[in-house]
C-alpha positions in Angstrom: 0.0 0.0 0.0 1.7 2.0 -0.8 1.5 0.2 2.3 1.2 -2.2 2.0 1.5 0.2 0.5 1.7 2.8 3.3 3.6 5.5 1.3 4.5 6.6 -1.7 6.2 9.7 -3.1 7.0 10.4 0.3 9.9 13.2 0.7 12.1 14.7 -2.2 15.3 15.0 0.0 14.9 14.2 1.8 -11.2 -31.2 17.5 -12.7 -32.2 16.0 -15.5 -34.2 14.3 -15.2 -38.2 13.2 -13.6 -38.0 9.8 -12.4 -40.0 7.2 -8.3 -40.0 6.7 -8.2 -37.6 3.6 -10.2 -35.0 6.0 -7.8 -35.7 9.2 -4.9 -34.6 6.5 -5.9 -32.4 5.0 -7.3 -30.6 8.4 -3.3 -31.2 9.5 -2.2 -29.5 6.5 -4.5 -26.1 6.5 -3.4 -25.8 10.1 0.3 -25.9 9.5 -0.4 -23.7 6.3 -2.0 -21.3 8.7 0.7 -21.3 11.3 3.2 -20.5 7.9 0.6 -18.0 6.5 0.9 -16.3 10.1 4.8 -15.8 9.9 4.7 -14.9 6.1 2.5 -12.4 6.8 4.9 -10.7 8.7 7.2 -10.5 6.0 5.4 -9.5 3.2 4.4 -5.9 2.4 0.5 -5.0 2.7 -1.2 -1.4 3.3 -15.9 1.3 3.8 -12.6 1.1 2.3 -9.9 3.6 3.0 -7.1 5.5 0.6 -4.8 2.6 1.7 -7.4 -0.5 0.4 -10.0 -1.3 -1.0 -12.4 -2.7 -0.4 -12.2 -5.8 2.0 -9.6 -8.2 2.6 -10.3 -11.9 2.7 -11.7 -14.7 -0.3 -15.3 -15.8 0.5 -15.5 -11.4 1.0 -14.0 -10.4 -1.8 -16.4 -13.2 -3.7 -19.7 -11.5 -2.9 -18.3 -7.6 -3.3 -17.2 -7.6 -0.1 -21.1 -7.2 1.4 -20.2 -9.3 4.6 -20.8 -7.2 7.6 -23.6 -8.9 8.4 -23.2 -12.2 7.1 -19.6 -12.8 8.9 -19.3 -16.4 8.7 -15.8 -17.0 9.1 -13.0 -16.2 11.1 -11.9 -13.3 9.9 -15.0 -12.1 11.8 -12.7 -11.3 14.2 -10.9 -8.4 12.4 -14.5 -7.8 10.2 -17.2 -8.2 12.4 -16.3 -9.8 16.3 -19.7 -10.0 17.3 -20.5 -12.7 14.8 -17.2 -14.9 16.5 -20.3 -16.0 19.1 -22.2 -17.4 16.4 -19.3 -19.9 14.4 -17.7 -23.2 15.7 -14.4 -23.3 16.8 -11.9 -23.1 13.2 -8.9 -21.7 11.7 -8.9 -19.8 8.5 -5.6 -19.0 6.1 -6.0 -17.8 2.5 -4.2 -15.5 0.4 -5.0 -13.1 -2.4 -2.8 -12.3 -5.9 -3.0 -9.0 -6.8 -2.5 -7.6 -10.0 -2.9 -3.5 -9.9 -1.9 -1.7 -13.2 -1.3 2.1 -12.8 0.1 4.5 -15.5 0.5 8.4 -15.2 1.0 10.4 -18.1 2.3 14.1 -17.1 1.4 17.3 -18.3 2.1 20.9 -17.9 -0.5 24.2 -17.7 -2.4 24.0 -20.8 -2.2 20.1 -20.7 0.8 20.6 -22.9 3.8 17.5 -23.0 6.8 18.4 -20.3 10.1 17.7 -21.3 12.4 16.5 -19.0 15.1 19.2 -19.4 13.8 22.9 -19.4 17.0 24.7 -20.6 17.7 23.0 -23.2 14.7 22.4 -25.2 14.4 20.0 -28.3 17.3 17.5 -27.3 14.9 15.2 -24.7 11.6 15.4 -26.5 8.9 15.0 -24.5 6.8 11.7 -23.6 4.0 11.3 -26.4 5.7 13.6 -28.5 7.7 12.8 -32.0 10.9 11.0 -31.0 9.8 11.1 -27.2 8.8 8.0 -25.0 5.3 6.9 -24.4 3.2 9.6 -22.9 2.3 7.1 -19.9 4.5 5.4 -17.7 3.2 2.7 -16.2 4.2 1.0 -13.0 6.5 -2.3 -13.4 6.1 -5.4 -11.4 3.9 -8.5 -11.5 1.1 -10.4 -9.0 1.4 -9.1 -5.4 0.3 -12.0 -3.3 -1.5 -10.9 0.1 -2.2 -13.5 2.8 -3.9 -13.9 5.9 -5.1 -16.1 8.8 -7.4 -16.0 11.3 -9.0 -18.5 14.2 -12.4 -18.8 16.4 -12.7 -20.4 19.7 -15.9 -21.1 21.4 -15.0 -20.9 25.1 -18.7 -21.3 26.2 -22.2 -20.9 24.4 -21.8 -17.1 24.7 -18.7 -16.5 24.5 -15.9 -16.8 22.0 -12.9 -15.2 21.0 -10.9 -15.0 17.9 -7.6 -13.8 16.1 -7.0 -12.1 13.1 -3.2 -11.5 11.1 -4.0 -9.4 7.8 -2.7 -6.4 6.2 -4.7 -3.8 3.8 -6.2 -5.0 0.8 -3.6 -3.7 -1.3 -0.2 -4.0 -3.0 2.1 -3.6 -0.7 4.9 -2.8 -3.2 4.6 -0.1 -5.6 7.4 0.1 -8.6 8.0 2.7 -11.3 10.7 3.4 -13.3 13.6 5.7 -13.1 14.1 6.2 -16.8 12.0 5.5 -19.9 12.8 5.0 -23.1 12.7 7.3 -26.4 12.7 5.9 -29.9 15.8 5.5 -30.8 16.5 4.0 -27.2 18.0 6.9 -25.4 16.9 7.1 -22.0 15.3 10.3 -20.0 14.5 10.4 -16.4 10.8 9.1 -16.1 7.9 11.8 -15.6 6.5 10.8 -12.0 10.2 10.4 -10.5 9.3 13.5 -8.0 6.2 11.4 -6.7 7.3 8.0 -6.4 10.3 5.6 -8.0 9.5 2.8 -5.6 7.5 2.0 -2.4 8.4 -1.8 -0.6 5.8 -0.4 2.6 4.0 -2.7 5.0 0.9 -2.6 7.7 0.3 -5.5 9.7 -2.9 -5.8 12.0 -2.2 -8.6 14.6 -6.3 -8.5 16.1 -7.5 -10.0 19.4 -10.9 -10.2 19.6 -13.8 -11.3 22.0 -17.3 -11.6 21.4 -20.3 -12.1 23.6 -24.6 -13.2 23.0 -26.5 -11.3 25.3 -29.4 -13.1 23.9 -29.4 -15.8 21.0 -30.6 -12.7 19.0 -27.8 -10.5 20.1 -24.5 -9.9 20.3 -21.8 -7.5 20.6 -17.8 -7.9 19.8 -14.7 -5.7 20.4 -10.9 -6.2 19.3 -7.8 -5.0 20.0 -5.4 -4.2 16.9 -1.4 -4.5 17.8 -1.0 -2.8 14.6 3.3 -2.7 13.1 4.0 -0.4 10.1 7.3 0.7 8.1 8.0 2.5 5.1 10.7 2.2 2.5 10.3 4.7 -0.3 12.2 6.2 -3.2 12.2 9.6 -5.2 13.8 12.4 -7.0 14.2 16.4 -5.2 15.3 18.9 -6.8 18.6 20.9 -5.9 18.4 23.5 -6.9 14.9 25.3 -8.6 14.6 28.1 -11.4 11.1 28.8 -13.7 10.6 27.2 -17.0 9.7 23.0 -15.5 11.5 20.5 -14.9 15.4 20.3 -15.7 17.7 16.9 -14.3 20.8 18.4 -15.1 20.3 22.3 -14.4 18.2 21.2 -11.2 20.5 18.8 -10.4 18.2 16.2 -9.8 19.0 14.4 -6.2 17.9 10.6 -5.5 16.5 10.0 -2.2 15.1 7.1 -0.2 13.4 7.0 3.4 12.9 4.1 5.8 11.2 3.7 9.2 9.2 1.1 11.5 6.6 2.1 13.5 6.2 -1.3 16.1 3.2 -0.4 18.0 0.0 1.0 15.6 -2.8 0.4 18.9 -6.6 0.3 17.7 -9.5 -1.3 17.9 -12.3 -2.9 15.9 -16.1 -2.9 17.3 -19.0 -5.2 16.6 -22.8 -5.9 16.5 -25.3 -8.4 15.3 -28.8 -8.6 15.6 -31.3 -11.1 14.2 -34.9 -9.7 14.7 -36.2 -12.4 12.5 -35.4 -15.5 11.1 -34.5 -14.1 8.1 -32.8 -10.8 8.7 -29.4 -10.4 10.2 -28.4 -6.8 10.5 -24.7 -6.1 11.1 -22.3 -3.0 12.2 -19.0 -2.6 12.6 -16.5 0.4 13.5 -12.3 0.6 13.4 -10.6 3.3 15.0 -6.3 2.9 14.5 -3.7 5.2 15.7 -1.2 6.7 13.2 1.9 5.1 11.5 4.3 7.2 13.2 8.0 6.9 13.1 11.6 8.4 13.1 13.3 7.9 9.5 16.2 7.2 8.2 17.5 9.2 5.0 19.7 7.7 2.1 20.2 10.9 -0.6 22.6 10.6 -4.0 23.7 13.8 -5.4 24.3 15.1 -8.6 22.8 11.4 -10.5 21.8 12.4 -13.9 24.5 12.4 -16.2 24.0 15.1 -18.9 23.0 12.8 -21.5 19.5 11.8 -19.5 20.8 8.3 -18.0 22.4 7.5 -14.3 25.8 9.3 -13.5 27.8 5.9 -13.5 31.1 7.9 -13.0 30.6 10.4 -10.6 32.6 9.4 -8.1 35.5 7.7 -10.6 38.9 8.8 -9.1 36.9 9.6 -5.6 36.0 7.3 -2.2 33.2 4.9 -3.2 29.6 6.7 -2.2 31.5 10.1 -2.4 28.5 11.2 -2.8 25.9 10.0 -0.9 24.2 11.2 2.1 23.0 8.8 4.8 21.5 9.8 8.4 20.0 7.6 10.8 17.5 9.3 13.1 16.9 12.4 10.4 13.4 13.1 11.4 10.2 12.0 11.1 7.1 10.5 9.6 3.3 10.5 10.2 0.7 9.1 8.5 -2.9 9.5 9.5 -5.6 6.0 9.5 -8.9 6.9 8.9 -11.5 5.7 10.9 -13.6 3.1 9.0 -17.6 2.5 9.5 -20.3 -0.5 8.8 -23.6 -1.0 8.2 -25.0 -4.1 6.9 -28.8 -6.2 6.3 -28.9 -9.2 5.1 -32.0 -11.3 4.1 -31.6 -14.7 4.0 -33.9 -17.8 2.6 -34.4 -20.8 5.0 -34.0 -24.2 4.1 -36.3 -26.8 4.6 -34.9 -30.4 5.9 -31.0 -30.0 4.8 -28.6 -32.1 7.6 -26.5 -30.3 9.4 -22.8 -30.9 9.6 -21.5 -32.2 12.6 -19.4 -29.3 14.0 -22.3 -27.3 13.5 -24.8 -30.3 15.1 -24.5 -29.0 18.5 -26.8 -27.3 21.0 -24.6 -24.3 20.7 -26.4 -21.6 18.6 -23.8 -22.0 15.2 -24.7 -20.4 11.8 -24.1 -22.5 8.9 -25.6 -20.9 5.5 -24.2 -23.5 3.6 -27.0 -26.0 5.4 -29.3 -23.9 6.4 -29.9 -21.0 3.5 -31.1 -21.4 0.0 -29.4 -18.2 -0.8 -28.7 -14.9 1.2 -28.5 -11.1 -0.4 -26.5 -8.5 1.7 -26.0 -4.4 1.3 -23.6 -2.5 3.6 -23.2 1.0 3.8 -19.3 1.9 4.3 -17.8 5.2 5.4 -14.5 6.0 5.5 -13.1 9.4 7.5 -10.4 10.1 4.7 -10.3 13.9 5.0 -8.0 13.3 8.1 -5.0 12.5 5.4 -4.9 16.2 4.4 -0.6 15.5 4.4 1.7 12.7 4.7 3.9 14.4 7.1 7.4 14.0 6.5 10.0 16.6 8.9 13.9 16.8 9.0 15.8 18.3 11.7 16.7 22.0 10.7 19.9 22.8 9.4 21.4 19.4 10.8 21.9 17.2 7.5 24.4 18.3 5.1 23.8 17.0 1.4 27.2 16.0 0.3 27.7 17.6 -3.4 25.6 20.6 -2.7 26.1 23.6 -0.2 22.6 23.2 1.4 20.7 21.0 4.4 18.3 18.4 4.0 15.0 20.8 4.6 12.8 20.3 7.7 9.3 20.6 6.3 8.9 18.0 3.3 5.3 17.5 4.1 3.7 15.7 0.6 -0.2 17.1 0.6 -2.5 14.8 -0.4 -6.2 16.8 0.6 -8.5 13.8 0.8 -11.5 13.6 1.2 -14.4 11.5 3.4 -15.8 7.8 1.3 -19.2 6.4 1.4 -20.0 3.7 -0.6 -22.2 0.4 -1.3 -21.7 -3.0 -1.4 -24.1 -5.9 -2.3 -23.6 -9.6 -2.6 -25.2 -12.7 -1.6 -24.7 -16.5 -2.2 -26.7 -19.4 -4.1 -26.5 -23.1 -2.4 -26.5 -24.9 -5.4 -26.0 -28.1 -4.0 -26.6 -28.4 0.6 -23.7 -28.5 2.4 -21.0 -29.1 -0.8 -21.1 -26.5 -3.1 -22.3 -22.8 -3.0 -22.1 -19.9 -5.7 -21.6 -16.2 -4.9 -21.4 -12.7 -6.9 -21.6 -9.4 -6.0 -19.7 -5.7 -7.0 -19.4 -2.6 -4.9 -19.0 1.0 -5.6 -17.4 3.9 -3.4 -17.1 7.6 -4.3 -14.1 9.7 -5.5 -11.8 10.9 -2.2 -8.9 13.0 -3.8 -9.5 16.7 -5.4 -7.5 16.0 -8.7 -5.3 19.1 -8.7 -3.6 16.8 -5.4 -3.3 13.5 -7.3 0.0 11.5 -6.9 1.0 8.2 -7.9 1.4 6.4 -4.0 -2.4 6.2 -4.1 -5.7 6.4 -6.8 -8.7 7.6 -4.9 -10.9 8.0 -7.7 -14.2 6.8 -7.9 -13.8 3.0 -7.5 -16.7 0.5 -9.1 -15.7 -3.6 -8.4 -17.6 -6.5 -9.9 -16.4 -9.7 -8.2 -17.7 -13.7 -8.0 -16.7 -16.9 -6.4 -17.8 -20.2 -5.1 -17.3 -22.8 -1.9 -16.8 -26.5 -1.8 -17.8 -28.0 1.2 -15.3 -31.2 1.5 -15.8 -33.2 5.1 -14.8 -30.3 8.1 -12.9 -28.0 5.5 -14.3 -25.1 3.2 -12.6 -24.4 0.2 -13.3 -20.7 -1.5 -12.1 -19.3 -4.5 -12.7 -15.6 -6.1 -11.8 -13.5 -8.5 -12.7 -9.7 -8.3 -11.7 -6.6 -11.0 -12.0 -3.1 -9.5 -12.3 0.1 -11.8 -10.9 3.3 -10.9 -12.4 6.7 -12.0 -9.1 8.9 -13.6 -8.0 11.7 -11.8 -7.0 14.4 -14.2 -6.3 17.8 -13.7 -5.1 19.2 -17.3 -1.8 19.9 -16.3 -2.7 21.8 -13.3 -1.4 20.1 -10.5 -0.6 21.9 -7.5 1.9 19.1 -5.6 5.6 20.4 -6.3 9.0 18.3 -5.9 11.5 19.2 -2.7 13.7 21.5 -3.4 17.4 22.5 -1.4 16.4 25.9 -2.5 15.7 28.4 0.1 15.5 31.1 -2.4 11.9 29.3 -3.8 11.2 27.6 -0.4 12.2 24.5 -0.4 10.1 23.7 -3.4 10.5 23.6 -6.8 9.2 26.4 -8.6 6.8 24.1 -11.0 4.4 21.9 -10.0 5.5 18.0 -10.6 2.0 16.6 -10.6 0.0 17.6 -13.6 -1.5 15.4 -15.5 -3.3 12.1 -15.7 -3.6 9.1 -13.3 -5.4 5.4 -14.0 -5.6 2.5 -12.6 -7.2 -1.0 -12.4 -6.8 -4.0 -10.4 -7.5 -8.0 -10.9 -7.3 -10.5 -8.1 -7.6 -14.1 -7.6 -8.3 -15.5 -4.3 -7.8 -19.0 -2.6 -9.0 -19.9 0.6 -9.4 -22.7 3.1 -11.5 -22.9 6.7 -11.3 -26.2 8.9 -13.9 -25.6 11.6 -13.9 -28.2 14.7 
């Protein structure tokens, strides 16, 4: 996302039931594939839906548009919905998504006019889209992302339960653009969005504990606590020094810059409803609240690395120490990034079933939902809200006048603040499942659709929060105490374009035009789409 893709473009400078043998291993297996999922999870980057995802993470979810508030039938419950851990039997849950997110940005100046990459001297780098220029997009590199989690229930009596959940934002949690492109001919040219974002390699992890109680068999209430971890890694281009006329690598002297933190303790917490006021209506809520990735950062700057002719400098420090010139401090400054609270609101109407059997986990005289057995088919809608318009700036600050850049006469600056003016999400998700055949095999569809949360004049590559549409459908194969699901979703994003007139400029060494650069480094065009696959398995005892 961007954290998992946290940040992007972030500073310039800067027990079991009787079962046959196949079930017993196969049971063994999605346990120890859990207990694996759990510590790859840790490892891999991550990041109402918020600018960091979209829009839920999790297989049998993601198969129905995500419309699962209320329906909540597994153990991710316990990140999604803890109230509903009161109404599942004991099981462990591990599946993973693979991501596929395409995003291209194609620049332009006031007037929606190309922008060379070198200002003073104009005709020798032709611009992208132009005659003899590279492609007017550039696109992000990079293949499938894959995104796991896990999750477990435990019925401690008939009501109560608790439940853990290890998952990270629905998103990619590494982000990759180029540094150069291309022209015809095969020269190269620094690429167009290098002052937003080269790379980002980010991660959030949300470690949740949850418990959930029935005050009556028709209601219950859940709360968790989130151990959240975060830590950013992320590369671009500042300027060193700024004049008019747009951009310029060589008379700017274009500086490389990359910044890294960890954040160990994110605290939050997730609550939960669920009422039943009939037999056929479940109506679900849920809220998140999560304290901000904050963390001191460590800055990595390479001066001086364009050669003239548009490519990296590979000789700049030939005859010199190796690194001669690099910049590197440890404990530079700072980082903050703002989570927005997220909000729920789901009903979902569900068709009995006459006669079907049970399974046996769920043959008890515990109150356990099973829609598999019990539904001929559900159909859920949840209102989402997402408080976005708290991410007005990823804040990024520098201790004043401490960090010489090695190659230039200046300080790293101590405001490099990127604004991103955000604004508040509501959107819509509906869904529902089929039980084609009881208790072995159920089909599911759904699609959701949130509204834009970025002014377009702000837009920047880390993060698309245009208008967002998803169309998504899977299916579950009930085989002895194990639930097999498999999606696929595709999201579309609404473009942000702002016809060249961005307002987001590049970080400058330049007291003279405030530590910015004098022309804005955002203008233009930003799209994206996203396809995902999703395979999951729950063994419930």
């Amino acid at each position: 996302m961007p954290p998992s893709n946290v940040v992007g473009g972030v500073t310039g400078m800067t027990k079991t039931d009787t079962a046959s043998s196949w079930s017993w291993h196969l049971g063994r297996l999605l346990a120890v594939g859990s207990a694996t999922l759990l510590t790859l999870t840790s490892s891999l980057p991550a990041a109402a839906s918020t600018g960091l995802d979209s829009p839920e993470i999790g297989v049998s979810q993601a198969g129905r548009g995500s419309a699962w508030v209320a329906r909540a039938d597994d153990p991710m419950a316990a990140y999604m919905n803890p109230a509903a851990l009161v109404t599942q039997a004991s099981g462990v849950h591990v599946g993973a998504h693979l991501l596929v997110l395409n995003r291209c940005f194609t620049r332009r100046g006031p007037g929606n006019t190309p922008v060379p990459p070198s200002a003073s001297a104009p005709g020798t780098f032709p611009a992208p889209g132009t005659p003899g220029g590279p492609p007017a997009a550039v696109c992000m590199e990079g293949g499938a992302f894959p995104n796991p989690q896990a999750a477990a229930t435990f019925r401690i009596t008939d009501d109560l339960a608790i439940g853990l959940a290890v998952l990270g934002p629905h998103s990619n949690g590494a982000i990759v653009f180029p540094e150069t492109v291309t022209e015809q001919g095969n020269r190269v040219q620094p690429a167009a969005q290098r002052y937003q974002l080269v790379s980002s390699d980010s991660l959030i992890l949300s470690p949740t504990l949850s418990v959930s109680y029935a005050i009556t068999p028709e209601l219950s209430l859940g709360a968790g606590f989130i151990w959240g971890v975060g830590a950013i890694d992320v590369v671009n281009f500042s300027e060193a020094t700024s004049s008019p006329g747009g951009d310029d690598f060589n008379a700017h002297q274009d500086l490389k810059s990359r910044l890294r933190g960890v954040d160990a303790f994110m605290p939050g917490f997730v609550l939960g409803a669920l009422w039943s006021p009939t037999s056929r209506l479940d109506v679900g809520a849920w809220f998140k609240w999560q304290d901000a990735l904050r963390t001191s950062t460590r800055i990595t700057i390479e001066s001086l690395y364009w050669s003239p002719s548009g490519g990296k400098n590979e000789q700049r420090c030939a005859g010199a120490e190796a690194g001669c010139n690099v910049t590197d401090a440890e404990d530079a400054g700072t980082f903050h990034l703002r989570i927005p609270m997220e909000a729920r609101l789901g009903f979902r109407y569900h068709h009995p079933r006459a006669g079907s059997a049970r399974p046996a986990w769920a043959s008890t005289d515990r109150r356990v939902r099973d829609p598999m057995s019990e539904d001929l088919f559900d159909v859920e809608v949840d209102f989402t809200w997402a408080h976005n318009s708290v991410v007005d700036a990823i804040e990024v600050r520098f201790k004043p006048n401490t960090i010489p850049v090695r190659d230039t006469p200046g300080f790293v600056p101590a405001n490099a603040d990127i604004p991103h003016a955000w604004r508040d999400v509501f959107g819509v998700r509906v869904g529902g499942d089929v039980v084609v055949l009881p208790n072995l095999l159920s089909l599911r569809g759904g699609g959701f659709y949130e509204t834009k949360g970025q002014d377009d004049a702000y837009l920047n590559v880390d993060f698309h929060l245009g208008w967002r549409l998803g169309v998504a459908g899977g299916a579950t194969a009930r085989l002895g105490p194990i639930d097999l699901s498999v999606a696929y979703q595709h999201t579309f994003f609404g473009a942000l374009d702002n016809g060249g007139e961005g307002k987001v400029k590049a970080l400058s060494g330049d007291a003279a035009t405030g530590y910015r650069s004098v022309q804005a480094i955002n203008g233009g065009r930003l799209t994206s789409s996203l396809n995902e696959v999703g395979l999951s398995g729950t063994m419930r005892f």
